[in-house]
Wavefront OBJ file of the C-alpha trace (Angstrom):
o trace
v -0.953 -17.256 40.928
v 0.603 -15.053 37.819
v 0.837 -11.384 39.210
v 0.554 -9.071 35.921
v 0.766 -5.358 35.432
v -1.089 -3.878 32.561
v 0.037 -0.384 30.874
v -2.165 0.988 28.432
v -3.249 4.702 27.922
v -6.818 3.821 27.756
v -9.023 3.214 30.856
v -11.163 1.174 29.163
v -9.102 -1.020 27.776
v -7.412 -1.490 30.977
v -10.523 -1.998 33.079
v -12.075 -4.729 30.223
v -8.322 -6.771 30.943
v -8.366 -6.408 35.060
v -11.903 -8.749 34.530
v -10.981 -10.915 31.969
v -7.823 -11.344 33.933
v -9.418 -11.619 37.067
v -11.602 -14.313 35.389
v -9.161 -16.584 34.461
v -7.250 -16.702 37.455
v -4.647 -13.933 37.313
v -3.676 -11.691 39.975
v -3.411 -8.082 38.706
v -1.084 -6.398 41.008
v -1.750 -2.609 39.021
v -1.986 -0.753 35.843
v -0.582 2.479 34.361
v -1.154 5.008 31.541
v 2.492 6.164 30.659
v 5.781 4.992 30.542
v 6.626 7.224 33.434
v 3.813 5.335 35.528
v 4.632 1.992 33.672
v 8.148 1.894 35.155
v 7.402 2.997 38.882
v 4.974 0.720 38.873
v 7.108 -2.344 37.715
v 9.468 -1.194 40.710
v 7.107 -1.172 43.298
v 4.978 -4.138 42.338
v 7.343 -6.893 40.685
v 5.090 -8.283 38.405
v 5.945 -11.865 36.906
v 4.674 -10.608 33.695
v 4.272 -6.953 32.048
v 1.075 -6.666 29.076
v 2.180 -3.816 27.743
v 0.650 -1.263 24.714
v 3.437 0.179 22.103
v 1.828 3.891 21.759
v 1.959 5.562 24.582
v 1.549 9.776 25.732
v 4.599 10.056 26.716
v 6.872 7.381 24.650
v 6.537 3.572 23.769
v 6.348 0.290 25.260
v 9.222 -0.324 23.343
v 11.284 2.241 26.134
v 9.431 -0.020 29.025
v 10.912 -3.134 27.251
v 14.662 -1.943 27.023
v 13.991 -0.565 31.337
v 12.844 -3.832 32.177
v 15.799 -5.898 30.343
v 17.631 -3.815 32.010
v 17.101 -4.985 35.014
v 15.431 -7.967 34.758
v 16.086 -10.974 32.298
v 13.017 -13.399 34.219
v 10.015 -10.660 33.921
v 7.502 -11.628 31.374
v 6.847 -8.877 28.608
v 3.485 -9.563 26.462
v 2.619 -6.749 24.190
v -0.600 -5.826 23.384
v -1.078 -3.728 20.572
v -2.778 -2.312 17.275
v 0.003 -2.085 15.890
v 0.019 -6.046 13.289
v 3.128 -4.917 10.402
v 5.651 -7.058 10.719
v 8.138 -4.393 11.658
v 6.597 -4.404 15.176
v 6.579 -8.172 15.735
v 10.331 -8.246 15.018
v 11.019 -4.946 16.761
v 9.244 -6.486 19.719
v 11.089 -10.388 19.265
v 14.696 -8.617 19.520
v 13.923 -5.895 22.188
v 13.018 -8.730 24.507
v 9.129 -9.152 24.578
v 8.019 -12.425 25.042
v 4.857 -12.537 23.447
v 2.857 -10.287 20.749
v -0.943 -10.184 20.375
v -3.046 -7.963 18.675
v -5.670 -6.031 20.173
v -8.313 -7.836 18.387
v -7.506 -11.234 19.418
v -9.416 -13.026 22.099
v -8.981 -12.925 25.413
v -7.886 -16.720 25.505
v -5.077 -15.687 23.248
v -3.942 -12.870 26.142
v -3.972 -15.193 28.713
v -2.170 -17.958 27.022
v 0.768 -15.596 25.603
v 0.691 -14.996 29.945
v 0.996 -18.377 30.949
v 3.369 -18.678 27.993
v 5.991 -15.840 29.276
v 5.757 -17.971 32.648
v 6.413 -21.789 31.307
v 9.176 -20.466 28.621
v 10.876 -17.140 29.953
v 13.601 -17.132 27.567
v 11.238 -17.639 24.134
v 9.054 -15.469 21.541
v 5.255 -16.375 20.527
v 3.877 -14.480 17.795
v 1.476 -15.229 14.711
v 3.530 -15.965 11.419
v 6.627 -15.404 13.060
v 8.420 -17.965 10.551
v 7.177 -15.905 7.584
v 9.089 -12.674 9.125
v 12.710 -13.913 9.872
v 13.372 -13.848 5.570
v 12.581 -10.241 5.957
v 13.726 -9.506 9.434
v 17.159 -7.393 8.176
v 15.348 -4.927 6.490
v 12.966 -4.185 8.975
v 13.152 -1.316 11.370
v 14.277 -1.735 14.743
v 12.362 -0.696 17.948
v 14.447 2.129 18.614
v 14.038 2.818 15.093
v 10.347 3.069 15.308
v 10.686 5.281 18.433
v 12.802 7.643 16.272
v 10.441 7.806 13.345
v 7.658 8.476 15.596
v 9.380 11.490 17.411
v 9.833 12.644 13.295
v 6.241 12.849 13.038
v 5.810 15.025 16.121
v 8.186 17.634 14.373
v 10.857 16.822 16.864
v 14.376 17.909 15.880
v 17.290 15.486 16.588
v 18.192 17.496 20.006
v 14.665 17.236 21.059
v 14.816 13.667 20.491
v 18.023 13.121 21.894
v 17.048 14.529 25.057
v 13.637 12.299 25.385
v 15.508 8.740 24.695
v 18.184 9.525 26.580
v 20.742 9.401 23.354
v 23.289 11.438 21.499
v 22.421 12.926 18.932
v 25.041 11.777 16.634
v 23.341 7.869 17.641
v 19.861 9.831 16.341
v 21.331 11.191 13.255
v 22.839 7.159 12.918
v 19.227 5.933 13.549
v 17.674 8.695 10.882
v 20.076 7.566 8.092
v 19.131 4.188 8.884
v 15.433 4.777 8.479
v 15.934 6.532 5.778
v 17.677 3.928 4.136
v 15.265 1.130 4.748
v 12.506 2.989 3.454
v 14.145 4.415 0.731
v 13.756 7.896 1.267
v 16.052 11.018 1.298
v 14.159 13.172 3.758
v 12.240 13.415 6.848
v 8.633 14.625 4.999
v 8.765 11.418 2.928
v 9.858 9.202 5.691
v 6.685 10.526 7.386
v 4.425 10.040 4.286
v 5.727 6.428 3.944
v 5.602 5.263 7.383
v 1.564 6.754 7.269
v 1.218 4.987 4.113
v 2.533 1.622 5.206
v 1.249 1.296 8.711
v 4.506 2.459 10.504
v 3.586 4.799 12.963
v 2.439 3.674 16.696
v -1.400 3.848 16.787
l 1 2 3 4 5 6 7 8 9 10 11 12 13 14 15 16 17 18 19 20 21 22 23 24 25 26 27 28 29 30 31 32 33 34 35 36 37 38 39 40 41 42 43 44 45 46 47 48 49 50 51 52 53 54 55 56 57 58 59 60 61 62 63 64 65 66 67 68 69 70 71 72 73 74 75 76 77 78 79 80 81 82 83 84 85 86 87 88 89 90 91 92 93 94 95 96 97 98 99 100 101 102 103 104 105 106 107 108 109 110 111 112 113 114 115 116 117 118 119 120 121 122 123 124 125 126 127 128 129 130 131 132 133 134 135 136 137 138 139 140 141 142 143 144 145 146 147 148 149 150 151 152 153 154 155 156 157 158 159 160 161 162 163 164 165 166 167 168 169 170 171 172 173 174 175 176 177 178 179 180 181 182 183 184 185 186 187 188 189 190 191 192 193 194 195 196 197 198 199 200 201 202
């Protein structure tokens, strides 16, 4: 039997995927709310696969993708998410997910991106992925997307250092490269486009 750990920030959510996981013959081995949680959780349990939510209180699933790589090349990463631009999907292909699904899709879909992360560890599912790789280079990265999201928070670059464990001359190196991809020359429009255009974690 698949043993999965969910992490999502809303109890709902995660009670509605312990049944329809339960259902179909998975064995869900815990859950968790935050990355914090997320990670001691993954320790303790050893899940064969991970379904894990991008925005989350106290970072991303993007931070619980790079941890578990990090120790762990066999764990299977699905992510589960509102997020649908095209950033994410690639963000999500290159950190080392396995699967992406949007929150909307049926359960079926879930389970099979699951089963998927089992029967081809080393691969990538994701709607219209062929479509994205044209655009792929001009697309922000996960860590990226992490850094524009501490922007809109009204971090400053130390802040941000300090909560993804970087230097800050790495965030300064990530900022320019935002900027640059969305075409902007500050940090108020980089915030106005990435509300505009869907970039922000929801």
């Amino acid at each position: 039997m698949i043993r999965v750990l969910i992490v999502d920030d809303h109890a709902v959510v995660r009670e509605g995927l312990l049944t329809a996981f339960t259902q179909a013959n998975l064995e869900v081995v815990g859950s968790a709310a935050t990355v914090a949680e997320a990670i001691a959780q993954i320790a303790h349990s050893n899940p064969d696969v991970v379904v894990v939510d991008l925005n989350l209180p106290d970072g991303s699933g993007f931070e619980i993708i790079q941890w578990i790589r990090s120790v762990s090349k066999e764990t299977g990463i699905v992510i589960l998410t509102l997020n649908s631009g095209p950033e994410f999907v690639v963000a999500a292909m290159k950190s080392g997910a396995n699967s992406f699904v949007v929150k909307t899709a049926p359960v079926s879909e879930i389970v099979s991106a699951i089963k998927h992360c089992i029967s081809s560890p080393r691969s990538f599912s994701a709607k219209g992925l062929s479509a994205l790789a044209a655009s792929a280079d001009h697309l922000l990265t996960a860590r990226e997307i992490d850094v524009l999201m501490k922007i809109s928070l009204g971090l400053s670059n130390q802040e941000i250092a300090k909560q993804l464990f970087l230097s800050q001359s790495t965030i300064k190196s990530h900022i320019t490269a935002i900027f640059r991809k969305l075409n902007v020359d500050n940090r108020i429009s980089a915030i106005n486009f990435a509300r505009e255009n869907g970039l922000l974690l929801k």
